[in-house]
N, C-alpha and C positions, 0 to 999 in steps of 0.2 A: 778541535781548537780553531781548526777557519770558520766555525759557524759561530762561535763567540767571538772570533776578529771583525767578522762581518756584523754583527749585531752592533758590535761598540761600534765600528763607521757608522752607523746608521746614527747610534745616538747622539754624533759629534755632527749631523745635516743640519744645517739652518731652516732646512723646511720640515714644520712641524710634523707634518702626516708622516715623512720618513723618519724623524724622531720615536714617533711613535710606536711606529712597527719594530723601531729597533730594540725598544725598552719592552712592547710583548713579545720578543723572539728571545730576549734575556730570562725575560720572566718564566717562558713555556722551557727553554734550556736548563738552567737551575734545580730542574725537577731531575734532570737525568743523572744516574750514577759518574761522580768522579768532576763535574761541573767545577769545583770552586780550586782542584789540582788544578785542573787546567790554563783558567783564568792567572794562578799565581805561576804557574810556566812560563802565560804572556808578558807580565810583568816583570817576571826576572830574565827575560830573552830581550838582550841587547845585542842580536844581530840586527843586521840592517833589512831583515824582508818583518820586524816589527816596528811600524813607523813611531817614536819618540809617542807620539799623541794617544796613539791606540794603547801603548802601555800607562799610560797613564790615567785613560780611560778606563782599562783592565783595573788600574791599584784603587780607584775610586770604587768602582763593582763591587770589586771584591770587601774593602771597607762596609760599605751596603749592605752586601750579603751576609756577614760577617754579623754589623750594628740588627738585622731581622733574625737572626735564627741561633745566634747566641743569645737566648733569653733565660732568665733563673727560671727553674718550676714555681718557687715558693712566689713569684709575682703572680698572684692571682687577679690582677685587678689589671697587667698590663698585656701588653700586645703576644699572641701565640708565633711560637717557629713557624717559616712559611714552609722550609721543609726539613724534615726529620734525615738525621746523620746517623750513623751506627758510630760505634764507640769508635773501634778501628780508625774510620774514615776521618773523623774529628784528630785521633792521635796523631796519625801520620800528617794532616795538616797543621798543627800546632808545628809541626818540631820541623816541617817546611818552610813556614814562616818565619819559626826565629830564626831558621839560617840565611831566607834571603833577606832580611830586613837587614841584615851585616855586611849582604853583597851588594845593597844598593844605596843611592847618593842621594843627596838633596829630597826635594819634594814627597818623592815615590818612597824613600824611604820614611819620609814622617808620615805617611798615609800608612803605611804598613806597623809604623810601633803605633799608631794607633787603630788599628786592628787588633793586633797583640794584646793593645791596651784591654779591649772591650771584653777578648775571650778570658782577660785577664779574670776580668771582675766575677765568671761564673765561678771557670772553673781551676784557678788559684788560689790557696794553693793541694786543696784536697785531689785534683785530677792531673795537676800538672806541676807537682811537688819541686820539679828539676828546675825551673825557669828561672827565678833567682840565682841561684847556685850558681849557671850557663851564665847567665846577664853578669856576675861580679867579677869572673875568670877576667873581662876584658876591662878591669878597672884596672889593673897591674900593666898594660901593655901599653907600647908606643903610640898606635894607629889612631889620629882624634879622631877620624870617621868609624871607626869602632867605639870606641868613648863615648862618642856624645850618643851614639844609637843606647849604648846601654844605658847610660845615663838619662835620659832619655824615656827610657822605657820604664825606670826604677822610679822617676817622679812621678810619674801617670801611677804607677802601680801601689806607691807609697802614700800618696794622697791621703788613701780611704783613712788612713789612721791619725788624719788631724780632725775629723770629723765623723768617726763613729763612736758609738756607747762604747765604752765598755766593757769586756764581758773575756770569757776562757778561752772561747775560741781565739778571739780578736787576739791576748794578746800572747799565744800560741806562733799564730802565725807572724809576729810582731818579734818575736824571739828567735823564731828563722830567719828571717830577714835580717835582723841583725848578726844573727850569726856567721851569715855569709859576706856582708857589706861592712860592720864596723869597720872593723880594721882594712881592709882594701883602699875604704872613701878615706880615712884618715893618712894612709901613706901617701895615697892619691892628692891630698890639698897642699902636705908637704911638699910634694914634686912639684906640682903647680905653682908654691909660693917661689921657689926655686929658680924655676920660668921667669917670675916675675921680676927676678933681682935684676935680668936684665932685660926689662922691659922696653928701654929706651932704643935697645935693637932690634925689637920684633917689628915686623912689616905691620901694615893696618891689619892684611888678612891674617895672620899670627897672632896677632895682639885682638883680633874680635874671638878669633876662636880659644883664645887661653882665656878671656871674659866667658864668655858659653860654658867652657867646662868647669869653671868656677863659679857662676850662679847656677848649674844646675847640680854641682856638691853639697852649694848652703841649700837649696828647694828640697832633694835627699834629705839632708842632715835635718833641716827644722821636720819636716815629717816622720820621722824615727824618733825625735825628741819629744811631741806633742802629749801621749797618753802615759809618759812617765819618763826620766833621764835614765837612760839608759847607762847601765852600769858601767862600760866599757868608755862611754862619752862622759862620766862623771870623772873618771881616775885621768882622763886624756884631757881636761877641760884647757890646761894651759898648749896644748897642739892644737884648739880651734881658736882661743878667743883674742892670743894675741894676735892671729891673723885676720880675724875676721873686722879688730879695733885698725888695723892696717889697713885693709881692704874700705874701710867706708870711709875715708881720707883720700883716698888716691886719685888722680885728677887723672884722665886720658886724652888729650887734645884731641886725637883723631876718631872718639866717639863724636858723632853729631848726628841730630835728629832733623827727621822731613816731619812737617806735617803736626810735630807736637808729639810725637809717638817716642817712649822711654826709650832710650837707649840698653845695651845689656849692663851696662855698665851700670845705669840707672836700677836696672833692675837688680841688678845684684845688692849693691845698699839698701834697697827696698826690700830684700830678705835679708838682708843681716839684719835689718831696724826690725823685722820681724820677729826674729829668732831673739834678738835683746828684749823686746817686751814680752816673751812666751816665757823666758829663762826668768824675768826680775819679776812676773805674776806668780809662776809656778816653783821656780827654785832657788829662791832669795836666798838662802845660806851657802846653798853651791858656788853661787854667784857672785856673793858678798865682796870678793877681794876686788875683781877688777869691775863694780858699781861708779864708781868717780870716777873710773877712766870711760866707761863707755858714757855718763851722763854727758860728760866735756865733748867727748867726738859728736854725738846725736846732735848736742846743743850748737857745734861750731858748723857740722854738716846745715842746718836749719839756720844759720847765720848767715853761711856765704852762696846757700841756693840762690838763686833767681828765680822769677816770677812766672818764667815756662812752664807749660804747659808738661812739658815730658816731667817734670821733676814733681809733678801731683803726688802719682802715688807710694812713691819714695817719701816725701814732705810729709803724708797723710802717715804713714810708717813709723815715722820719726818721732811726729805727737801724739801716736797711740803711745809709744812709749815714751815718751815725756809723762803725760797723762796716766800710764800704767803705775809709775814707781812715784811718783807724786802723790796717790791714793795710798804706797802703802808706808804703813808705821816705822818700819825697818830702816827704809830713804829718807826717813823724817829731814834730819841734820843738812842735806842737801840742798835743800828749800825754804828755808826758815832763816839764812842768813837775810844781813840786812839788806832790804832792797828786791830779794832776787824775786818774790812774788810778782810785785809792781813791774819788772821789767821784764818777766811771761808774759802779765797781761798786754801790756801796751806794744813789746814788740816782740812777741811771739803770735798771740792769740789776736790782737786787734789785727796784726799786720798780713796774716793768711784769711783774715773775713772782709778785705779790700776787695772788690770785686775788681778785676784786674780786665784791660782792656780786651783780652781775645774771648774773659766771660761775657761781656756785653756786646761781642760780636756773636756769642757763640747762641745769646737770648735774641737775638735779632733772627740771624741766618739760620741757627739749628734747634727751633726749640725745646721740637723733641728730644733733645741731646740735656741739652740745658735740663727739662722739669726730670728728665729721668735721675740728673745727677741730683737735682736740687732734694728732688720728694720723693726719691722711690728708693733712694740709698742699693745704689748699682754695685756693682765689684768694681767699681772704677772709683777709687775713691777720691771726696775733692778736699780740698785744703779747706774748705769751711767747715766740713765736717767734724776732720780732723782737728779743727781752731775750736772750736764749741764744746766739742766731747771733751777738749783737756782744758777750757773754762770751765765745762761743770764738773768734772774729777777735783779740779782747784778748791771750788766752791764746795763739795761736799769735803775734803779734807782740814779747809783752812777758812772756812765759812767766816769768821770772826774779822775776818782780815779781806779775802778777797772780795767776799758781796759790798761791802762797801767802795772798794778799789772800782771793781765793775760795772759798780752804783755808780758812781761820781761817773766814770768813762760813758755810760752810758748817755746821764744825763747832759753831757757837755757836747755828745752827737748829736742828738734829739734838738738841741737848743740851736745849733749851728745852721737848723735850717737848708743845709745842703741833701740834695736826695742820697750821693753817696755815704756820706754818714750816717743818716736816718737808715738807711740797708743794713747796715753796720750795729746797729742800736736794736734793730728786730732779731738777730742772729742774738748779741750779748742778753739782752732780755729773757729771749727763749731757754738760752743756756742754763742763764741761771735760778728760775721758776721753774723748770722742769727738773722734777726728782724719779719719777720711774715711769715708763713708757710702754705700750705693745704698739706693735703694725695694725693689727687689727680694732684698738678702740684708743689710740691716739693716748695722752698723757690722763696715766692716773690715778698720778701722785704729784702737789705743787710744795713748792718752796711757799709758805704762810707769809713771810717779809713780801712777798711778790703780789702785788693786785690784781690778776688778772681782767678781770671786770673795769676794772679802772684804766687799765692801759687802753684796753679795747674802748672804753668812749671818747679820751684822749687823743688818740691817737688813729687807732688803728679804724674806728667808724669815721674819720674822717680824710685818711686814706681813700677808704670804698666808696666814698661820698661824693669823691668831688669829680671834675672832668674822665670822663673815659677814656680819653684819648691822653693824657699827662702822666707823667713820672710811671709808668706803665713798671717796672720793675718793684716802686712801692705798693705798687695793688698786688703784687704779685704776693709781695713780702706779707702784705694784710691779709689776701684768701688763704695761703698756708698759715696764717699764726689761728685763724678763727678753726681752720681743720687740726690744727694741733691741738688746741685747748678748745674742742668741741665738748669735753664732756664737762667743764668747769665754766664755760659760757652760761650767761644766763638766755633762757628761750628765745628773749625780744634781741638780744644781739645777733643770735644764728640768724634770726628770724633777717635784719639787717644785713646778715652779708649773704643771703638767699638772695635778695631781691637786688642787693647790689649786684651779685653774679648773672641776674638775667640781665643787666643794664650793662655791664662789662662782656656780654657775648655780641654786644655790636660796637665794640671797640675799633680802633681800625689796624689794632696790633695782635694778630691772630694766637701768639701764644696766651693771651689774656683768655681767650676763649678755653682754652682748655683749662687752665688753671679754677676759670668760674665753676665750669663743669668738675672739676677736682674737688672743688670745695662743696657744690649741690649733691653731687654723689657722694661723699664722705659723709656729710653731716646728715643727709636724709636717711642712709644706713645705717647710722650711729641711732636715728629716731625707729627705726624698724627692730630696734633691736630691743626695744626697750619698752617695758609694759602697758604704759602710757605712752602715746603715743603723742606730739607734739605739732608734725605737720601734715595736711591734709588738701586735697581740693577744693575746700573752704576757704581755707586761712591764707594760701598761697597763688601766686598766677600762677596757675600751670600749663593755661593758654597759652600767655608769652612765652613764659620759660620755652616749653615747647617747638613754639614756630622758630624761638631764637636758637635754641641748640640746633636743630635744623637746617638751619639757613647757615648757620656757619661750617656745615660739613661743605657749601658749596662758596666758602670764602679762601678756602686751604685747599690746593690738590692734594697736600701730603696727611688729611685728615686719617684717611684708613690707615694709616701707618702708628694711630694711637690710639688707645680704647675709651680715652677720658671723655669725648662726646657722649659715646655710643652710651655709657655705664650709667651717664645722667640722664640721658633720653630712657634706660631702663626704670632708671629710681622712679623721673614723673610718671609714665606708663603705670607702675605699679600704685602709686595713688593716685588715679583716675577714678576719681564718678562714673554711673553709667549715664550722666549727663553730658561730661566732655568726652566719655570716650564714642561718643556720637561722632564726632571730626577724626575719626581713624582713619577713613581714608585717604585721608593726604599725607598721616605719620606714615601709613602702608606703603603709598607710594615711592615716599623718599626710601624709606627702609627696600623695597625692590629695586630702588636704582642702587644702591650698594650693594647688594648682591650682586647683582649685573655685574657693577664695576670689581666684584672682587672674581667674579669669572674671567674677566681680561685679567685683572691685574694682583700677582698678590697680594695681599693685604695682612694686615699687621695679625699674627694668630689669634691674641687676645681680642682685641676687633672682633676679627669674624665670629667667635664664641659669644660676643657679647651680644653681637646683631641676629644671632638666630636666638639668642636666651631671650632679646626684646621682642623679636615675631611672635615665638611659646607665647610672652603675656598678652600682647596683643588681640592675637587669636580668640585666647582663651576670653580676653576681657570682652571680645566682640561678641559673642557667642552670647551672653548674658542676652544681651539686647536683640536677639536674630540676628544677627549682621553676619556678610562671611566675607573674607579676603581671599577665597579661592583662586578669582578671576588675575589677583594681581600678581598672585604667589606662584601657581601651578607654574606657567609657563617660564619661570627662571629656573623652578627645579626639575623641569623636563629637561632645560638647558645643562645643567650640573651631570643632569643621571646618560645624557645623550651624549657631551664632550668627557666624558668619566675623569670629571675632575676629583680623584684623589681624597682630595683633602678637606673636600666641600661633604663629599659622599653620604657620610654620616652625620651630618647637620641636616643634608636636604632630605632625608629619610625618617629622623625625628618629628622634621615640618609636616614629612606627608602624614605620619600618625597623629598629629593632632589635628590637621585639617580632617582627617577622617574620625575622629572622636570629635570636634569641633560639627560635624553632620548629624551622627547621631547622637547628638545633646538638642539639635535644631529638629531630630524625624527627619532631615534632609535625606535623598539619595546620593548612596558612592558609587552608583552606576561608573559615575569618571575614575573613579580607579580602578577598574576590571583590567585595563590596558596597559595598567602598571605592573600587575602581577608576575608577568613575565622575567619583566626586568629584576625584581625585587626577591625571584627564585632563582636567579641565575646561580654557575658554578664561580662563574666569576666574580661575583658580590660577596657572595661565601668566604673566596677563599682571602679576602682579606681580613686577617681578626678584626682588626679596626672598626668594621663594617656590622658584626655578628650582631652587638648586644642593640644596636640604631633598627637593623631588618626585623631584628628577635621584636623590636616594640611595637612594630609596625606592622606586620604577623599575626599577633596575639590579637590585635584588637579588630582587624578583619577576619579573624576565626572569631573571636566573638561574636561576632554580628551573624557570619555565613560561611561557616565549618565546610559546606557542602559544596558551596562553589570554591574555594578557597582550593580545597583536593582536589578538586576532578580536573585528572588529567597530571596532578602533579605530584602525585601520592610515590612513587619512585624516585622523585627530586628531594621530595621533604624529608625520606627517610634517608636518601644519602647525608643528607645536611646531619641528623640526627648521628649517623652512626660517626661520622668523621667530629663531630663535636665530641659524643662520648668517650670518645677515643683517645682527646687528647686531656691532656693534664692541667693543660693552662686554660682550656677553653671547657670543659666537661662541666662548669654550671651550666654553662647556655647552653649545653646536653639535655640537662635535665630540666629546664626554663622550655624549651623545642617540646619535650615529652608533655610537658604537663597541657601545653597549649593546644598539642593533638588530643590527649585524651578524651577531649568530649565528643569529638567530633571521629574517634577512629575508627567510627563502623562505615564512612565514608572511604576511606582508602584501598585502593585493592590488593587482593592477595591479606595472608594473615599477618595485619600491621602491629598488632598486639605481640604478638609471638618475638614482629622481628623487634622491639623495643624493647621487650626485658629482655631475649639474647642478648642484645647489645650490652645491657648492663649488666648480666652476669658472664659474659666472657672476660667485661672488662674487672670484675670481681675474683676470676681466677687466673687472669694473666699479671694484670699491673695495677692493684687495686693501690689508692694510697688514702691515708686519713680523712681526707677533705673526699674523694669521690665516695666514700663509706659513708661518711655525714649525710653529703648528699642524697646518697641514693635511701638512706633508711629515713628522711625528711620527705622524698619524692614519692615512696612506697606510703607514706600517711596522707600526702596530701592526694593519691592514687583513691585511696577509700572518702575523702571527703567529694573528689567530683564523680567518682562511678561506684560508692560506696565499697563495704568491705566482703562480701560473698562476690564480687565480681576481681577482685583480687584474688581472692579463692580459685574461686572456675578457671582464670587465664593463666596460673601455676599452671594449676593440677592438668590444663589442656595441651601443656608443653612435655610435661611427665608424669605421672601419679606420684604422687609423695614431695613433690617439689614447693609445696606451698610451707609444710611442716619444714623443710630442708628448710627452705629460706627463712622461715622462724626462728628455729632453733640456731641456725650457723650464720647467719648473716645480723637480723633483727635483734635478739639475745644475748650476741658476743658484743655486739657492736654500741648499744644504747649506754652502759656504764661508762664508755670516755665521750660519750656526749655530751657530759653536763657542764664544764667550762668551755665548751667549743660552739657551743650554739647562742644564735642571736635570742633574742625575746621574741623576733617573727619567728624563727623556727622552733623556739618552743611550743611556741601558742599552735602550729601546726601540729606540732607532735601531739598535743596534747590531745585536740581534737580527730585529729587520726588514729591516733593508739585509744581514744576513748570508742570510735564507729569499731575498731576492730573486736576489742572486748566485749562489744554488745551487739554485735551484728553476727561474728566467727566464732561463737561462745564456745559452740562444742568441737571447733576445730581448733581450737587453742587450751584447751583440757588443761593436758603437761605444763603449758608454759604460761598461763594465764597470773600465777602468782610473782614469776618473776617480771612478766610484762610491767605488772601494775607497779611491782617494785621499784622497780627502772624508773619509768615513766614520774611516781611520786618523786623521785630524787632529785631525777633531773628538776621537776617545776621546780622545786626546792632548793635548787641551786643559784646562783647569780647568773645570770648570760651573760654571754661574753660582750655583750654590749647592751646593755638595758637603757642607754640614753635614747630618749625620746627621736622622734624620726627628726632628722637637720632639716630647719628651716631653707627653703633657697639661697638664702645666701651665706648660710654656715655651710651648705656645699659646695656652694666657689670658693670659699676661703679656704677650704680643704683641697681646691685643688691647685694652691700654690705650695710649693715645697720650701725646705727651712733656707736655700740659697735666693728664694723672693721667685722662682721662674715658675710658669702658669705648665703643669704639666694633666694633662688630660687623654692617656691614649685615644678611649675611645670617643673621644668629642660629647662626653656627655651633659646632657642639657638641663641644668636643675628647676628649671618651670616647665618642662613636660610634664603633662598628667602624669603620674604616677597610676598603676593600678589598683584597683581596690582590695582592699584585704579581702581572701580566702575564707568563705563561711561568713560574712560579715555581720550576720542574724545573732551570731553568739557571740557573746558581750564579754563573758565571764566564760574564759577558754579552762581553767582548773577547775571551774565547779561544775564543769562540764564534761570534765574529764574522770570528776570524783563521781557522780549521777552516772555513767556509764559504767566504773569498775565495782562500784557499791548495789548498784539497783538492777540497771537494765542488764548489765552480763548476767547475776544469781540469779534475775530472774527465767532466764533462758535455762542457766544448770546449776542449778542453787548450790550445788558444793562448792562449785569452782571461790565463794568469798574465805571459805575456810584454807584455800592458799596464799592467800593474800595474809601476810605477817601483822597482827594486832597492831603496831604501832604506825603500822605504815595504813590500814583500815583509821585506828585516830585520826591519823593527819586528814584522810582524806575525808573523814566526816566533819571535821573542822574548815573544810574548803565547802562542801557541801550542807554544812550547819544543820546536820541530823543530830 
């Protein structure tokens, strides 16, 4: 435990070298049995020889270690444990944790329910069935610092169920948890309401914390309510909902906000308005009685808010449900009276798309704050949002009535001539023209009464048109409306606010810059996407464009803080000539002074992803022409790989694989990478997953080249690498990605390397085989016979044991290939195909017995769908894959979707079934002519029909 005390001081030093040593002394510690008890002893030791800092240091760690090594098996795509627990060792710290998270206060304690939280999500509640049940005991009790921890830990826990499918499991474990928590939260809100009768006695700090444990009852309650109304909350509905029509009325003087930031109290209405539009979407009958009373509270709450900032997403809450029950049939009578339409519009909906003075400070001062809320639709919701979406719910319910209402208000802004109105009139427009939408290809579906074409020459070109430097909010208004109705634009307008946006990147109002960049990135992705393609280095400056996104990275220090240059600077790169892409290196340049600058300084994640995705095309595009950027590149990712920056690591390792495919596309020499290889085998590169699938790329294509220098000397490193991949579960493709990269070259390595490669995978075969390493290894064993053919899979069995190659046929090969056939991709069919084809005509007479079932199998499988027969994703259908459904950019392994990919496996064969059919029809009988008569007649049809004998 003093060697973990001493490590945290270390990481608490302002000087980085002793930071450093402090976080690898954690790192090498962690690996030792009983590591992460310890740490939680320091944090729950409130004597005085643990200084206040160091535990808290410790409750961070341990969060840390906790967030790496509680990972699901079934994430195959995400990051691997850094180190493996025994069951035991994980139990007893589970049930460690929940009891100190009870024993401790403030901060250390929220750090620890979310720890709790994280072990939650594996292994909850199949491993740790009791934790609920524990967490409700303390809903019945006095103690608020027991309360809120549990409560507390129950909203983290509860969450998943406002936002997953579906399904038996899910709502299993949805039925324990209510079983232990209905009734406790429900006696619980009574006692609370109780509290409240005498509110006007409670101190401030009484009265925050009886807030606290009443919005985190409704964050509970609406969570257990999401995937269906729970039976228990249906028969109880009048013990929530007159309290909850209470609670979103209630005024507290001595809440107040700093800064703009909701109050709890704020937030608490902010989940009632929640839970009233979940109840009047989903359970309108249930609901039915008290409908007029919560419409009156919502509408009066939205009357007497103010224009503060805290009260956003509360406000945004209140018009979802406004906007919810407004669309449905049921609420009809409630909206139809006379008048009440008209005074939504004008002083509901007009009066939240004001842009209110701290927004026009906030487009000034912050504007990365500003475009994230304006266009990227954040969890921070804004009252325009919220004014718009319950314009267009208006407009699709009551279309006959409100388009013209909205008509008129619109055209009476527009005419007024003032810029704040005209803001005003782009928001009412858009609202009500747009009928169906995605993130990814903007609006694509319009309201026909709406021109869009029309407004846009009207208006909106002359917006883009005029001073760069003028009404800087209206061009804003105009590059988003051309990105929203980018797919109903006609050519020559995009075309217009393309070139407007290279002429608004020398604005002298730097959020303009990005927003230009917003609209040349949208709308040239939109053109890449599409089969005809519309713009080009012909038709467009790309010169300008180019030098002007550029030079604005150097008009904003806070540019790295947002991706919207960088992404445009990607589009133009990608339509480059090999005429302009002549002047690459000045674009190289700047692109390595940002790297640079993101080795001092962090920089914004998506940024950084997006500046090494524009080096990939760059590279690649120089390369056409001879050109190389080595000179300007090397020396910042010597810098990356030399200060072990983290986070860069597998960006700058992608870059060196394609400067080294970038060589040999040119005949050049990689003589300069001999010197890297060191680094690039390390145990330390290795041992972080993050790192594996970036080296695995970088590996493979220097074995490519030179198998021979590549081992020598490191033939004992590579297999460690090999067998500790194989090994694990989360990591065992890039096991068998390692293996297949050696095979060419394994008569290079010392000692018998073949021997220790299949050991590894049939240890791993009879200790902890599971579904996916079966796939694997019977896809690996085929593509085995396509690079060192199928008698040399033969001989490396049979040299391990006699009878071992039949064994592995018959028990492995045979059992395994029937649940292949919805589990495999179209690449690893086509593998299989032409592997199980070399085996049947190369191993004829070693596969005798099982020849008829091979062929069996193997017909099926082609014959089946793969589990993913979509074509391979375009680059930027694989970045859009790697945002997730809450909008955030998540990419463990920093992968790069314009790195060369490798070339498909056997690429000479064109037609992988008819080549599969030709080897079990032809060349195998012709080896032992019986073996066709095991082969089952209709399964022989099929394959003569792939074969067209």
């Amino acid at each position: 435990m003093e060697q973990i005390g001493a490590a945290l001081q270390q990481t608490l030093e302002p000087n980085a070298a002793i930071r450093k040593q402090g976080e690898d002394a954690l790192r090498t510690l962690q690996a030792t049995p009983g590591y992460i008890i310890q740490i939680l002893q320091l944090v729950v030791n409130e004597e005085q020889q643990v200084a206040p800092q160091i535990r808290m240091a410790a409750a961070v760690a341990l969060k840390n270690f906790v967030k790496r090594n509680w990972v699901r098996e079934k994430a195959i795509h995400g990051p691997a444990p850094e180190v493996e627990m025994s069951q035991e060792d994980e139990e007893q710290f589970r049930n460690m944790l929940l009891e100190a998270m009870f024993n401790t206060k403030a901060n250390i304690q929220d750090i620890l329910s979310n720890a709790l939280y994280l072990i939650a999500q594996r292994d909850f509640p199949e491993k740790w069935p009791e934790l609920v049940p524990y967490l409700s005991r303390f809903l019945s009790g006095d103690d608020l610092n027991h309360l809120i921890a549990s409560l507390t830990s129950m909203d983290q826990i509860f969450r998943k169920f406002r936002y997953s499918s579906k399904s038996t499991e899910l709502w299993r474990e949805l039925l324990k948890c209510l079983q232990s928590t209905q009734e406790p939260l429900t006696m619980l809100l009574a006692k609370m309401m109780e509290v409240g009768q005498q509110k006007d006695q409670l101190g401030d700090e009484m009265m925050s914390q009886w807030l606290k444990v009443l919005n985190l009852i409704a964050k509970v309650y609406h969570s257990l309510c999401v995937q269906e109304i729970p039976e228990y909350f249906e028969d109880h509905l009048n013990d929530w909902m007159p309290h909850f029509l209470l609670l979103v009325s209630i005024d507290v003087p001595s809440q107040t906000s700093s800064g703009g930031e909701p109050t709890t109290l704020d937030e608490l209405k902010h989940e009632i308005c929640e839970i009233f539009a979940l109840y009047s979407q989903k359970y309108e009958e249930e609901i039915a009685k008290f409908v007029p009373d919560i419409i009156s509270a919502v509408w009066h709450l939205l009357e007497k808010t103010g224009p503060d900032t805290r009260y956003d997403t509360m406000v945004c809450a209140a018009l979802e449900f406004l906007s919810m029950v407004s669309q449905r049939q049921y609420y009809e009578s409630h909206f139809t009276g006379e008048g009440v339409l008209k005074t939504l519009a004008e002083n509901v909906c007009v009066q939240n798309l004001l842009l209110r003075q701290q927004d026009m400070e906030l487009f000034e001062d912050e504007p990365l704050d500003y475009m994230k809320r304006d266009i990227e639709g954040t969890d921070v919701g804004t009252r325009r949002r919220g004014a718009i979406d319950l314009a267009r719910g208006l407009c699709r319910r009551f279309e006959d009535k409100m388009l013209p209402c909205l008509g008129e208000i619109a055209q009476n802004l527009l005419a007024s001539g003032e810029w704040i109105k005209v803001d005003i009139a782009y928001s009412l427009i858009t609202a009500v023209a747009v009928k169906s939408e995605t993130a990814k290809n903007g609006v694509t579906a319009t309201n026909p009464l709406v021109d869009i074409n029309d407004f846009f020459i009207g208006h909106v070109a002359t917006h883009l048109n005029s001073d760069v430097n003028q009404t800087p909010i209206l061009k804003a208004d105009a590059l988003k409306f051309a990105v929203t109705f980018r797919k109903q634009l006609a050519p020559e307008h995009l075309m217009t606010a393309i070139k407007a946006s290279d002429a608004l990147l020398s604005s002298a109002t730097p959020i303009l810059h990005k927003y230009a960049a917003y609209a040349i990135e949208r709308i040239l992705l939109s053109d890449s996407q599409n089969a005809q393609k519309v713009f080009s280095a012909h038709n467009l400056p790309v010169a300008s464009i180019l030098q002007n996104l550029v030079a604005a990275f150097d008009k904003d220090p806070k540019a790295q803080n947002s991706p919207y240059l960088i992404k445009a600077v990607l589009r133009i790169i990608v339509i480059l000539d090999d005429e302009t892409i002549r002047h690459a290196d000045a674009i190289a340049k700047k692109l390595a002074q940002l790297i640079e600058s993101a080795t001092k300084n962090p920089a914004d994640s998506v940024h950084t992803h997006f500046l090494f995705e524009t080096i990939c095309v760059l590279v690649t595009k120089t390369r056409t022409i001879g050109a190389s950027l080595d000179a300007q590149l090397l020396p910042l990712i010597e810098v990356i790989f030399r200060e072990d920056l983290e986070d860069l690591i597998p960006y700058a390792l992608q870059i060196t694989g394609v400067l080294v495919s970038s060589c040999i596309a040119r005949n050049a020499s990689i003589d300069q990478f001999a010197a890297f290889l060191p680094f690039l085998l390390s145990e330390r590169l290795w041992a972080r997953s993050a790192n594996v699938p970036a080296a695995l790329s970088v590996l493979e294509v220097l074995m490519s080249v030179n198998g021979q220098q590549v081992v020598a000397g490191n033939s004992n490193l590579i297999l460690n690498h090999l067998t500790r991949l194989l090994n694990s579960k989360t990591l065992d493709q890039y096991g068998f990605q390692l293996a297949s990269a050696i095979l060419p070259s394994i008569e290079h390595f010392e000692g018998d390397a073949m021997k220790h490669l299949l050991t590894s995978m049939f240890n791993r075969v009879q200790s902890s085989k599971t579904s996916k390493f079966m796939k694997l290894f019977v896809v690996f064993l085929c593509r085995f016979t396509i690079i060192r053919g199928a008698q040399d899979l033969v001989k490396s069995c049979e040299s391990m044991q006699t009878g071992m190659f039949g064994l592995l046929i018959e028990k492995v090969v045979c059992l395994e290939m029937p649940a292949l056939k919805h589990t495999t991709t179209a690449t690893e069919k086509r593998i299989i195909a032409i592997g199980m084809g070399n085996l049947l005509a190369e191993a004829t007479q070693q596969l005798i017995n099982h020849y008829g079932i091979l062929t069996h199998e193997t017909a099926m499988l082609l014959d089946a769908a793969a589990a993913s027969d979509r074509a391979i994703m375009s680059p930027e259908e694989e970045q859009a894959s790697m945002y997730n459904a809450e909008g955030e950019f998540v990419n463990p392994f920093c992968r790069l979707s314009y790195a060369p990919k490798p070339k498909p496996i056997a690429d000479q064969i064109t037609n992988h079934k008819a080549y599969f059919a030709q080897a079990a029809l032809v060349r195998g009988p012709g080896n032992v002519p019986d073996t066709l008569k095991t082969v089952p007649p209709e399964i022989a049809s099929y394959l003569r029909s792939l074969h067209n004998v």
